[in-house]
C-alpha positions as MATLAB code, in Angstrom:
seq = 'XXXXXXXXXXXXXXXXXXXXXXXXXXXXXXXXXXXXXXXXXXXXXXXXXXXXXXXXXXXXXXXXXXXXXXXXXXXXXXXXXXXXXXXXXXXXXXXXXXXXXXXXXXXXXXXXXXXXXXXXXXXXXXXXXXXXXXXXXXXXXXXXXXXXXXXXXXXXXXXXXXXXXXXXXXXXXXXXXXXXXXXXXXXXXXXXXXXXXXXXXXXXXXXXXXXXXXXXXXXXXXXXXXXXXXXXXXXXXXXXXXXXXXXXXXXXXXXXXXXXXXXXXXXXXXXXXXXXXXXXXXXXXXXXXXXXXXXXXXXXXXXXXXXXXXXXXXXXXXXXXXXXXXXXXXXXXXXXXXXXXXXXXXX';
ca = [
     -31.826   10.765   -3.405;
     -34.120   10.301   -6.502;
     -37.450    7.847   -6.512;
     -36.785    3.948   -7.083;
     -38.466    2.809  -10.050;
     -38.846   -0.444  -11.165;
     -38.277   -1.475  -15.086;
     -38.674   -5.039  -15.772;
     -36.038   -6.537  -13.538;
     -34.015   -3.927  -12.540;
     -34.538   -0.537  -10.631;
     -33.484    3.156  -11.661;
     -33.050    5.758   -9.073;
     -32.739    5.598   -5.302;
     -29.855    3.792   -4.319;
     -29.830    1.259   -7.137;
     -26.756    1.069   -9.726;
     -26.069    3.785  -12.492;
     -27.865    1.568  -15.233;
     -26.138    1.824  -19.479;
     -28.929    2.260  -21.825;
     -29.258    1.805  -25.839;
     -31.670    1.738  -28.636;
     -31.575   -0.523  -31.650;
     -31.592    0.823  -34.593;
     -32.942   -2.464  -36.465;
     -36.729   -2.554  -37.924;
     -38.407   -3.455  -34.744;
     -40.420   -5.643  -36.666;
     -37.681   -7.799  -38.390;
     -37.758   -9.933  -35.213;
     -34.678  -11.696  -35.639;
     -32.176   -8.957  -36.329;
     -33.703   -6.757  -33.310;
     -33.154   -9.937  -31.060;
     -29.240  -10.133  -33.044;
     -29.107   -6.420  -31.538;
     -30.548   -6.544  -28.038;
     -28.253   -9.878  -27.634;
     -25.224   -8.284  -28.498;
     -25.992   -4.971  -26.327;
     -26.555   -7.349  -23.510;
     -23.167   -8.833  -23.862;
     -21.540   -5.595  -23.908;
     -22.867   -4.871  -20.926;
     -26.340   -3.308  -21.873;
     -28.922   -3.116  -18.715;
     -31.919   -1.347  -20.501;
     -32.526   -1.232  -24.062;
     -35.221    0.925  -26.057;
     -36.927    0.089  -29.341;
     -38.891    2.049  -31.804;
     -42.394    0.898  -31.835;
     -44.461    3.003  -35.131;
     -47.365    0.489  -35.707;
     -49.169   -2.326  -34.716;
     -46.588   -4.718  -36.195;
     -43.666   -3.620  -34.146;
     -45.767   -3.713  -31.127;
     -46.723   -7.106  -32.049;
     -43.055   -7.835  -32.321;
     -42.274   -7.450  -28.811;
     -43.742  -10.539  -27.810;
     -41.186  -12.504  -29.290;
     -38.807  -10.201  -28.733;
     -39.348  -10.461  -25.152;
     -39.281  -14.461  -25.115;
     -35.895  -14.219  -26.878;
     -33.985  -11.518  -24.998;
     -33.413  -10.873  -21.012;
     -32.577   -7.145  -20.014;
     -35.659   -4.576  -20.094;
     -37.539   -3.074  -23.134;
     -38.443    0.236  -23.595;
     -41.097    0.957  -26.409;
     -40.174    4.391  -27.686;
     -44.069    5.732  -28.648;
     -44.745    8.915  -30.718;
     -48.011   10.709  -29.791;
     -50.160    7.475  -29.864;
     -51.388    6.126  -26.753;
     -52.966    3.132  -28.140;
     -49.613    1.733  -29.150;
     -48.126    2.116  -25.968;
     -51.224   -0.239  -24.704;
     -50.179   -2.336  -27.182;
     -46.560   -2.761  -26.691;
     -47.290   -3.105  -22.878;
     -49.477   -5.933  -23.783;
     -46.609   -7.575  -25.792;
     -44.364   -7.136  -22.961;
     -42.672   -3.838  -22.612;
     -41.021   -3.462  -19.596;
     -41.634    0.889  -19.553;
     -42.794    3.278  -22.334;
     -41.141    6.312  -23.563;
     -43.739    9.104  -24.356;
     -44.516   12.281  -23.427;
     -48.482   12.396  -21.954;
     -48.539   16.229  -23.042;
     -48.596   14.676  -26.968;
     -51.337   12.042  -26.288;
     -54.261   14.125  -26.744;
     -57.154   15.065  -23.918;
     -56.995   13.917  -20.274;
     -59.220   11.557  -20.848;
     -56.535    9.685  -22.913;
     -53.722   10.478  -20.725;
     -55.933    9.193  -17.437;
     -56.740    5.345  -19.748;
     -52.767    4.743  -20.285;
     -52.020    6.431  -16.885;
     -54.848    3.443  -15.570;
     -53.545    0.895  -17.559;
     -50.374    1.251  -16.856;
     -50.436    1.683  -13.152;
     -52.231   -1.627  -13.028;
     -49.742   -3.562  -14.553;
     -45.986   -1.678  -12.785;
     -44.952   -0.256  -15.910;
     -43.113    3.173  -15.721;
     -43.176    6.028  -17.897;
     -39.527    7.933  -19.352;
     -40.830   11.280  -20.603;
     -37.759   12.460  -22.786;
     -37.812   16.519  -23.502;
     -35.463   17.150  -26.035;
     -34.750   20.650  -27.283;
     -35.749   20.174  -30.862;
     -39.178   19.260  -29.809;
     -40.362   22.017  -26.573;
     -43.593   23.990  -26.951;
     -43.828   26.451  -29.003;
     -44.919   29.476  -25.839;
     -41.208   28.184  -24.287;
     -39.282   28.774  -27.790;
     -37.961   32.329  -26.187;
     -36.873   31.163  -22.878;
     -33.178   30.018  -22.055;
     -33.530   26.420  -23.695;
     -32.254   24.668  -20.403;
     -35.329   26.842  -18.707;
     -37.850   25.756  -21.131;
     -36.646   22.131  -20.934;
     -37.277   21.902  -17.526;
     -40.682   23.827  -17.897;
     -41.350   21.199  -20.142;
     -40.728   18.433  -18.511;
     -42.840   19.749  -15.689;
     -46.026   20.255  -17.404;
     -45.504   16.577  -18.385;
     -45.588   15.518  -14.937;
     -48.047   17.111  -14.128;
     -50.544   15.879  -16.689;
     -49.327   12.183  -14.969;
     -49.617   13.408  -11.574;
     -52.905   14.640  -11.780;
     -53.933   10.789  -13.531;
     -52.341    9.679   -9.965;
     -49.601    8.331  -12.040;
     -45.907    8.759  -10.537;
     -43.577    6.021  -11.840;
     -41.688    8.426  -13.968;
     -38.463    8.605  -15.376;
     -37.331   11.691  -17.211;
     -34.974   12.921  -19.367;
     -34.038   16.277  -20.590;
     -31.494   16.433  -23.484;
     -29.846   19.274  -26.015;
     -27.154   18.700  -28.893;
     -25.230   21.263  -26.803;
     -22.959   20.203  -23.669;
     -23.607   23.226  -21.594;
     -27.914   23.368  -22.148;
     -27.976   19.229  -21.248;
     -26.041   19.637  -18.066;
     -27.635   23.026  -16.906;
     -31.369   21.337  -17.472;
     -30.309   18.071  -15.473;
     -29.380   20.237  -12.616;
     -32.218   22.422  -12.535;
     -34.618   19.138  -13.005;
     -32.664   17.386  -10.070;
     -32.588   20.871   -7.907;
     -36.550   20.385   -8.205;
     -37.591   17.325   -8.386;
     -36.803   13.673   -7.349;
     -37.677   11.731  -10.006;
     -34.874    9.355  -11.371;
     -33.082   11.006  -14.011;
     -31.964    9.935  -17.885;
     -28.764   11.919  -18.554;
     -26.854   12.386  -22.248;
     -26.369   14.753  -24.898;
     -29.081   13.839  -28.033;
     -27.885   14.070  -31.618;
     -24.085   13.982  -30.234;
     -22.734   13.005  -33.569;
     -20.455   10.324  -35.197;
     -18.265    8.055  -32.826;
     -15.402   10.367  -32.255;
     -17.221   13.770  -31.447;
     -20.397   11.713  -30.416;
     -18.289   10.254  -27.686;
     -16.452   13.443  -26.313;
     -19.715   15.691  -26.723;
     -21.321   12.820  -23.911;
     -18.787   12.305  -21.868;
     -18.355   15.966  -20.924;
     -21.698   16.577  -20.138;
     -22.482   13.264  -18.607;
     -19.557   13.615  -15.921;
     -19.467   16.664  -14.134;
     -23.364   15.558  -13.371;
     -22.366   11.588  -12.170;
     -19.420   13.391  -10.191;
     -22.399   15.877   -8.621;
     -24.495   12.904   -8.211;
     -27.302   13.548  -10.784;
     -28.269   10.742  -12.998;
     -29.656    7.380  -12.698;
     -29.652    5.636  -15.675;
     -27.350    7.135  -18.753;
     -27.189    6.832  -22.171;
     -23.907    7.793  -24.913;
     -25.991    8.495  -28.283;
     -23.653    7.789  -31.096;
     -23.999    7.888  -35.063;
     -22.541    4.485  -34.440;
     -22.673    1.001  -33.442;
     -24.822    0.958  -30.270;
     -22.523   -1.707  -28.736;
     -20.527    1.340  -29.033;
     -22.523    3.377  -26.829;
     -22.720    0.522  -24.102;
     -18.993    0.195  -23.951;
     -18.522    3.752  -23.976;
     -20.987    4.131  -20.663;
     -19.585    1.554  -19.043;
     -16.200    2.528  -19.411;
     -17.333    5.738  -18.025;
     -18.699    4.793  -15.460;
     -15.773    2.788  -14.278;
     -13.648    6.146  -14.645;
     -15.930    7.445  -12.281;
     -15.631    5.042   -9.892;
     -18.830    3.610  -10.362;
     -18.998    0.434  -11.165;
     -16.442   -2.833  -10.773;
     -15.980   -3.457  -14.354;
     -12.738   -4.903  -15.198;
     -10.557   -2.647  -16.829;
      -7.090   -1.903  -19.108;
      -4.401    0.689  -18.109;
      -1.998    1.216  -20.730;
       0.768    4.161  -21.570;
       0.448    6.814  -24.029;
       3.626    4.825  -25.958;
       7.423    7.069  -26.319;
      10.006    6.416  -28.399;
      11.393    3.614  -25.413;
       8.195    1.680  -26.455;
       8.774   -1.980  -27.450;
       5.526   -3.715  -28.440;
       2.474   -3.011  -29.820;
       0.953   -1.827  -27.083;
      -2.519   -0.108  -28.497;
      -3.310   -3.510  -30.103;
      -2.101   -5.932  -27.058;
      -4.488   -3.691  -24.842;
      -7.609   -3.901  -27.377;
      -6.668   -7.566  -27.522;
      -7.097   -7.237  -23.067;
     -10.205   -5.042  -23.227;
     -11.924   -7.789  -25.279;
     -10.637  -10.710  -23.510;
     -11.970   -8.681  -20.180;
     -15.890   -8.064  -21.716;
     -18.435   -9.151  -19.156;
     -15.515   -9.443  -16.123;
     -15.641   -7.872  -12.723;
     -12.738   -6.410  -10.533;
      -9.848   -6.843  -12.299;
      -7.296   -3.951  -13.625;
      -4.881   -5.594  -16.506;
      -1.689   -3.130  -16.935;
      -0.086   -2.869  -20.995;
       2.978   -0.803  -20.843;
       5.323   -0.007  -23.606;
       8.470   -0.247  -21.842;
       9.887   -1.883  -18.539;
      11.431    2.111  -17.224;
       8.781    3.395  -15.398;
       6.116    0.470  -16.225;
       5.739   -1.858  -13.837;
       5.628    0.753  -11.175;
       3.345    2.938  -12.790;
       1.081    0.050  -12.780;
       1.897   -1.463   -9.127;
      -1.814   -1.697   -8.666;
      -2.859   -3.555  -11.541;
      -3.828   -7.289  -10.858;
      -1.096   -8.632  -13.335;
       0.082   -7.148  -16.719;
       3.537   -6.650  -19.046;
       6.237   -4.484  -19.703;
       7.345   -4.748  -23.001;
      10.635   -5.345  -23.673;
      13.130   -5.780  -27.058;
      12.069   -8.967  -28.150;
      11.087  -10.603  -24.697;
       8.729   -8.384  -21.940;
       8.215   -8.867  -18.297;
       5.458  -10.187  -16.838;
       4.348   -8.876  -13.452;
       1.678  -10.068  -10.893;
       0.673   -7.371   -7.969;
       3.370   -5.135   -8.712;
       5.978   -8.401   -8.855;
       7.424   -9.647  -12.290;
       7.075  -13.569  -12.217;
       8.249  -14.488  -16.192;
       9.635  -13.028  -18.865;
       8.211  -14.252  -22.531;
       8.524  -13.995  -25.906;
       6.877  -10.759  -27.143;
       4.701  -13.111  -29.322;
       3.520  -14.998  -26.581;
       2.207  -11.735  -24.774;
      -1.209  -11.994  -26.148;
      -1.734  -15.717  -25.139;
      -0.234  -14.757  -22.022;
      -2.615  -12.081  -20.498;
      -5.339  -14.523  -21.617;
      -3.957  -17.257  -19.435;
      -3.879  -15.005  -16.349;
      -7.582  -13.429  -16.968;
      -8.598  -16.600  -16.939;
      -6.585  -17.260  -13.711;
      -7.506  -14.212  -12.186;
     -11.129  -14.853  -12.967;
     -11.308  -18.037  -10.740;
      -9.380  -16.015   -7.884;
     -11.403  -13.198   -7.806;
     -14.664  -13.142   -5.892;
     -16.059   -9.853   -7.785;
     -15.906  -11.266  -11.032;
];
């Protein structure tokens, strides 16, 4: 089991929930759309968001930021320490930088100081692009880890160890062979993805395959799905996934691949669900295209419909209580979410 570190109000590591993490993409410094962002990351379902902070004016910016917005803030810092003092001191909840880019000890020992006094954690995030150049001719997922290790060192030796890390490629097979090395090592709390993933469709694929097979090994602590997208994207996409894996209690939509027997519009009635269901715990809603093998393919499902020609059943654990007009299905599933909602203790 990794370290428990706390960030702002939440924990990573340990034996504290698989946390979804983001990054806006606004002008930190344009207050109000960065606070648009974080809001709607936190309704999708966002537990720890990151922010780029380049100057004395975005650090300044957190302050209200912070006053505006609930979950965590991470100020993402490049090489200069004195802005991660600063964005602390506006209210960031941890810092993402990499000590080994900060300069002398001397510097790395003030911010290790400063922010040991006031419980803020570090995330040092190795990404291939960026290793030393004495590692360039090792095995990249060696000199990742190599990396990150002289990193933690420089923090150790300050008598710093709230540390989260991260060690990412643009290539599947280099993230997840890094993250297991790191985790075979070490046990700080680990930041799992695949960087510069690409646009939505690949983006999404490229992450899911190499954040898996380490959540099914039980590495990773806190993940993020890097898109060229939307970041509400990204927090939908990791919370789905981590409901796949079993781990969390989101509510979800199960739905058939559609046949020629289909009989409604089943990809947009289940879109419809999945929206309806944002923010929900513990319930399963079933869509299926026909009433053959729906209803018990989706026995398990809280409630859901089987569509039919021109009227589709309706069916509560497993049983079907109504038929209705395949018009009415839409208002219909929202009438037993919000049911369900009051029923169910989870949500």
């Amino acid at each position: 089991m990794t370290r428990k570190i706390k960030v702002g109000n939440i924990f990573i590591g340990g034996d504290a929930p698989i946390t979804v993490q983001s990054m806006c993409n606004t002008d930190t410094a344009d207050v109000d759309a960065t606070v648009g962002q974080i809001i709607a990351l936190e309704n999708a379902g966002c537990d720890i968001v990151r922010v780029a902070v380049n100057g004395k004016e975005t650090a300044k910016a957190l302050s209200e930021i912070k006053k505006r917005t609930h979950i965590p803030v991470v100020a993402d810092i490049q090489y200069d320490y004195k802005l991660a003092v600063a964005a602390v001191e506006n209210g960031a909840d941890k810092v993402r930088i990499n000590p080994g880019n900060i300069g002398d000890r001397g510097k790395v020992k003030y911010l290790a100081d400063f922010l040991k006094e006031r419980g803020v954690p570090v995330r040092i995030g190795v990404n291939a692009g960026s290793i030393e150049k004495d590692l360039k001719q090792k095995p990249v997922a060696e000199a990742l880890t190599i990396s990150a290790e002289r990193h933690i060192a420089m923090l150790e030796n300050a008598g710093f160890y709230e540390i989260v890390v991260s060690l990412k490629s643009s290539d599947v097979r280099t993230s997840v062979a890094a993250a297991r090395a790191f985790s075979a090592k070490f046990d700080y709390p680990l930041h799992i993805g695949v960087t510069e993933a690409g646009t939505y469709q690949r983006g999404l694929i490229k992450n899911v395959a190499g954040i898996a097979p380490l959540l099914l090994d039980g590495i990773g602590d806190t993940i993020r799905i890097s898109l060229t997208a939307d970041p509400v994207e990204e927090v939908r996409a990791g919370r789905m996934l981590l409901k796949s894996l079993g781990l969390n209690d989101d509510s979800e939509v199960v739905s058939c691949p559609t046949c020629a027997r289909t009989a409604i519009p089943v990809s947009k009635i289940a879109e419809e669900a999945e929206k309806l269901l944002a923010g929900t715990k513990g319930l399963k809603v079933a869509v299926m295209g026909c009433v053959v093998n729906g209803i018990g393919e989706s026995e398990n499902a809280d409630f859901g419909v089987a569509g039919g020609i021109g009227k589709s059943a309706v069916f509560e654990n497993g049983k079907i209580t109504k038929t209705v007009e395949n018009n009415e299905i839409s208002n219909e599933i929202k009438s037993l979410i919000e049911k369900y909602k009051g029923k169910n203790e989870k949500v």
